[in-house]
Each structure stands twice: as structure tokens, then as C-alpha cells.
C-alpha positions in Angstrom: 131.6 -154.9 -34.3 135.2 -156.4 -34.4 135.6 -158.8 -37.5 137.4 -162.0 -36.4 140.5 -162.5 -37.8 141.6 -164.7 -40.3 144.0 -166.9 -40.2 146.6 -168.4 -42.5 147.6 -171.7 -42.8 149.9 -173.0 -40.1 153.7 -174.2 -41.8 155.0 -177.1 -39.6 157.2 -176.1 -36.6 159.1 -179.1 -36.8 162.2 -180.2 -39.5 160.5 -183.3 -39.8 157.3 -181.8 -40.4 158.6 -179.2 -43.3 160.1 -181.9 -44.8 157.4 -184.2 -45.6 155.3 -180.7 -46.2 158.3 -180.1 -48.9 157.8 -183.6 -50.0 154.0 -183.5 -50.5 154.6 -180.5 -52.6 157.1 -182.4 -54.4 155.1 -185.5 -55.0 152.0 -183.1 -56.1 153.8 -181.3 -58.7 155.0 -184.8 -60.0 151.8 -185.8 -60.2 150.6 -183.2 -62.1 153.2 -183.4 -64.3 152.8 -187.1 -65.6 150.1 -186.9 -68.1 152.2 -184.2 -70.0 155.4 -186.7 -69.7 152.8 -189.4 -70.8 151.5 -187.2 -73.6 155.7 -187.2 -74.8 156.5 -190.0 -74.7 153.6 -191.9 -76.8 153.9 -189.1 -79.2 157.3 -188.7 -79.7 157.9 -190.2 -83.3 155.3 -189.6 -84.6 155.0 -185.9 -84.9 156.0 -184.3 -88.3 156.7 -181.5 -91.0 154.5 -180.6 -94.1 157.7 -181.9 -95.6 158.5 -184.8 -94.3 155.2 -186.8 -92.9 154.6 -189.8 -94.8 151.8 -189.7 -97.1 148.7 -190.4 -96.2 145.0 -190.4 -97.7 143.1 -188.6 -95.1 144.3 -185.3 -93.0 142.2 -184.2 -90.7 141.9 -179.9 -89.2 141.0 -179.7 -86.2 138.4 -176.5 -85.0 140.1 -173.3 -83.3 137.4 -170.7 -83.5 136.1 -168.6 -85.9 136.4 -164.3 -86.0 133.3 -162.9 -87.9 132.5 -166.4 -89.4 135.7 -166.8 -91.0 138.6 -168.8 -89.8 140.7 -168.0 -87.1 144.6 -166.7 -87.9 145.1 -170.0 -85.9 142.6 -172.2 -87.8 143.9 -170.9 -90.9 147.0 -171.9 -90.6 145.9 -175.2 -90.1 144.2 -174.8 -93.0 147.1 -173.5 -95.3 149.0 -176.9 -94.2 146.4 -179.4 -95.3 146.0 -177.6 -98.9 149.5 -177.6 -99.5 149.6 -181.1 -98.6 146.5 -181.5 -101.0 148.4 -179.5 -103.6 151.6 -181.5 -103.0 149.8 -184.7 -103.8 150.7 -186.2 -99.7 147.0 -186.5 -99.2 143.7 -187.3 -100.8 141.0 -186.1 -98.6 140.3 -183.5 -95.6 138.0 -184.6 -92.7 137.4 -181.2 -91.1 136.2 -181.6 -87.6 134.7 -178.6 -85.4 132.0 -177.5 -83.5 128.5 -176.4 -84.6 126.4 -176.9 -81.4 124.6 -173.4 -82.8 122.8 -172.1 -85.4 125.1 -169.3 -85.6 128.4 -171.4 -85.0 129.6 -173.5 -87.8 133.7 -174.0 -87.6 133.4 -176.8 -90.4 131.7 -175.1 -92.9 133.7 -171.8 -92.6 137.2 -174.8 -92.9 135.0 -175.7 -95.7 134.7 -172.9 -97.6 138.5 -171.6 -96.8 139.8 -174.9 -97.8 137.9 -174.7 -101.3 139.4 -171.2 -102.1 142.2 -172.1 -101.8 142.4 -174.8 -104.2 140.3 -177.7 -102.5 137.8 -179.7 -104.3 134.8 -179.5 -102.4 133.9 -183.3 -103.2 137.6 -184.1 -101.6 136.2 -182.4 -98.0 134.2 -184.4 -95.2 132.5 -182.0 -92.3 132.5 -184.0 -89.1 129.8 -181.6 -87.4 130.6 -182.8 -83.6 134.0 -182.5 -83.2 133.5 -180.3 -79.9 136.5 -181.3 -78.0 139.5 -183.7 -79.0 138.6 -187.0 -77.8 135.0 -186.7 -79.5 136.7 -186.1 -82.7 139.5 -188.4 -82.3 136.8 -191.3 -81.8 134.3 -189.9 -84.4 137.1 -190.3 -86.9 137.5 -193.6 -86.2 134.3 -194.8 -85.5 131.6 -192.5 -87.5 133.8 -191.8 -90.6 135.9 -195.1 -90.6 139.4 -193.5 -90.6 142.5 -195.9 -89.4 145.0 -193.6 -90.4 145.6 -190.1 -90.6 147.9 -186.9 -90.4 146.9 -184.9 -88.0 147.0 -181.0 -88.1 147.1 -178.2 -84.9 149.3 -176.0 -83.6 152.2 -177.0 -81.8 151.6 -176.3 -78.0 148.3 -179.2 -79.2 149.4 -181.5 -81.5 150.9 -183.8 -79.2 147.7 -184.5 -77.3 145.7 -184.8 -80.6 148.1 -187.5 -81.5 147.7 -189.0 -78.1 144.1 -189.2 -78.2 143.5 -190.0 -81.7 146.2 -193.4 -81.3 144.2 -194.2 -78.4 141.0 -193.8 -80.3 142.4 -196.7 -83.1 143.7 -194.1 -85.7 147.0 -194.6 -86.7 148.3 -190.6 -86.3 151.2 -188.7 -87.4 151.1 -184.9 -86.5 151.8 -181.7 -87.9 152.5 -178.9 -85.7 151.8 -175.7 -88.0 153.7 -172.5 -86.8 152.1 -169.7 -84.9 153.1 -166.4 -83.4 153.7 -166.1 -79.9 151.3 -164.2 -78.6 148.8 -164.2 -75.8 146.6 -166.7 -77.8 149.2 -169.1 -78.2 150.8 -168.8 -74.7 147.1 -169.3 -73.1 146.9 -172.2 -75.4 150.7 -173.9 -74.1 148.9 -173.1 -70.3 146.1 -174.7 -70.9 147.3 -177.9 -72.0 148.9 -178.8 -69.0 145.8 -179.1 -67.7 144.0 -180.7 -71.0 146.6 -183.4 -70.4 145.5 -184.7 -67.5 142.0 -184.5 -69.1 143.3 -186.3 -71.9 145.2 -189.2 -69.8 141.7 -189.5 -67.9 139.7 -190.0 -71.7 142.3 -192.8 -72.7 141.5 -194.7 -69.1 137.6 -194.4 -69.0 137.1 -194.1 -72.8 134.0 -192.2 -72.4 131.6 -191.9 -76.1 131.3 -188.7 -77.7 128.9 -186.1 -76.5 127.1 -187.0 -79.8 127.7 -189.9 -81.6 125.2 -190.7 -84.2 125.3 -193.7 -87.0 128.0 -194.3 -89.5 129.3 -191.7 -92.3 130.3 -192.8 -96.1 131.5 -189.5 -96.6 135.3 -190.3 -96.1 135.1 -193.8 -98.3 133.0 -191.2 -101.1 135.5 -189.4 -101.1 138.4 -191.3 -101.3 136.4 -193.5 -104.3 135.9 -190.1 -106.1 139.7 -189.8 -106.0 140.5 -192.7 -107.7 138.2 -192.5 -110.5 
């Protein structure tokens, strides 16, 4: 039995028809490109050092995965720049948002604990328990826990979107980009958010709610009252 054969696509025969194939291609990768370009431009004062960001009463960590039930090299280093900002007296209170969709899965209580050893009051921590993707947390922030302003703190190749999202969810946002080494982890991570961009550009258009959202939270005002007393 003879397979048939399989053809591949056809390029255009024609000068006029390569062009406009080169321009199509052109007008694709353009296309693709714009959220990221978006994503710069909205967010390009406002990212920031552990030295230099204004202060502010509320940071908030966002979730990168947990190894064993302990932080993540990543998520720890997230985590080392909002308790020196704690320790530096920049900011008052850490809203740690992250996923624990399962029983065995809890990224805010492992921030949690991390944060408190290393030198953390627990009473100046908020767990935001649905944080399962950037946008939700962004708009949980604002909208479950009350937050209008914050500094925001990721890696670099992600800040910029969480910025983004979170101005575009009503919280006033400057970001820190912690440092990371360049491995595979964070190379996957710079890939990826070319195409979280356009995610993100699509979240700011259609606004969609969190996948959970749930009534209001005192747990940022509590703490931020405890803080002054």
C-alpha cells in the first residue's frame, strides 16, 4: 500500500505574492509583539530597587512554587526583599498572595512561615489564599483586602506585567524586580511572558473576576492598625 504523500505548503511564485507573504509575517510578529511594548511602556517609571522605591505600607510576594513545602530559591528571594524592606522600616505589612487550590499545596503559608523566620511579625502578614494567577491577585488586592497602593515584588523577567495588571486593577504599584540566576528556570520564565503578555493585555480589556472571589478581608486594615498602636 503506497502512502500518499504529503505536501508542504506552497511559497508564492510570484514577487508580488512573496511580498505581501513577507509582509503578513511582518505584520504578525508586530502583532505579537505589542502587548509586551504595551506592558513597557505603562510600566516604565514605576519599577524600582529595594533601595530606592518609595515607601509604602503594604508589599505584596507574589507565589512561585514551593520544593518540598518550602519556598522556592525564586520565591525566596522575593521573600528576602520584602523582610529587608520590613527591617528597613519602607513598609508596614506583607500581603502574601499564592495558590492553595489543594490540600497538599499551600504557597502562602510556606511565605508565611519563611517571612516570620526571618524576622517578620506574624500579626504584620495577610495570606490572600487565591492568588492563582496575576490578575486574580492583582484584583483580590484591591478589591478583597482593600489595598490602593503597594510595592510589588517578583522577579525581573515578571515584574513588569504584575505592575501592569495590578495599576489596571486600581492599585497604585511600584515594582521590585529581585535578582535571579540565569538558569533554565529563569530563561523559561522571560519565554513565557511573551506570551503571558498578551494574556495580560486581553485581562485589562475584558476585566474578567477572579476565579474565586469571595467577600471582603480586614486582614490588611488589622494589620496596618496593629502597626500603629
Amino acid at each position: 500500500m503506497r502512502l500518499p504523500k504529503v505536501r508542504g505548503p506552497r511559497l508564492p511564485r510570484t514577487r508580488a505574492g512573496r511580498r505581501r507573504l513577507v509582509q503578513a509575517v511582518m505584520a504578525g510578529c508586530v502583532l505579537a509583539l505589542l502587548p509586551s511594548t504595551w506592558m513597557y511602556v505603562v510600566t516604565g517609571d514605576r519599577l524600582r530597587t529595594t533601595a530606592d522605591v518609595p515607601r509604602t505600607e503594604v508589599a505584596v510576594v507574589f507565589g512561585a512554587g514551593l520544593w518540598d513545602g518550602e519556598p522556592s530559591p525564586y520565591l525566596a528571594h522575593r521573600l528576602d526583599a520584602a523582610a529587608k524592606l520590613y527591617r528597613e522600616n519602607r513598609i508596614e505589612v506583607v500581603l502574601v498572595t499564592g495558590d492553595n487550590s489543594r490540600e497538599d499545596y499551600d504557597e502562602p503559608d510556606a511565605m508565611r512561615a519563611y517571612l516570620t523566620r526571618h524576622g517578620v511579625p506574624d500579626t504584620r502578614i495577610v495570606s490572600d489564599y487565591a492568588g492563582f494567577d496575576t490578575w486574580d491577585s492583582c484584583v483580590r488586592a484591591r478589591k478583597i483586602f482593600g489595598v490602593h497602593k503597594a510595592v510589588l515584588i517578583s522577579q525581573g523577567f515578571h515584574i513588569r506585567r504584575a505592575v501592569a495588571l495590578c495599576q489596571a486593577a486600581g492599585v497604585t504599584s511600584y515594582g521590585i524586580g529581585v535578582d535571579a540566576k540565569h538558569d533554565v528556570t529563569w530563561y523559561y520564565g522571560g519565554t513565557r511572558e511573551i506570551l503571558a503578555a498578551g494574556k495580560a493585555a486581553l485581562n485589562v480589556v475584558v476585566r474578567p473576576d477572579p476565579r474565586f472571589l469571595g467577600p471582603k478581608e480586614p486582614g490588611v486594615a488589622d494589620a496596618l492598625a496593629s502597626a500603629r498602636r
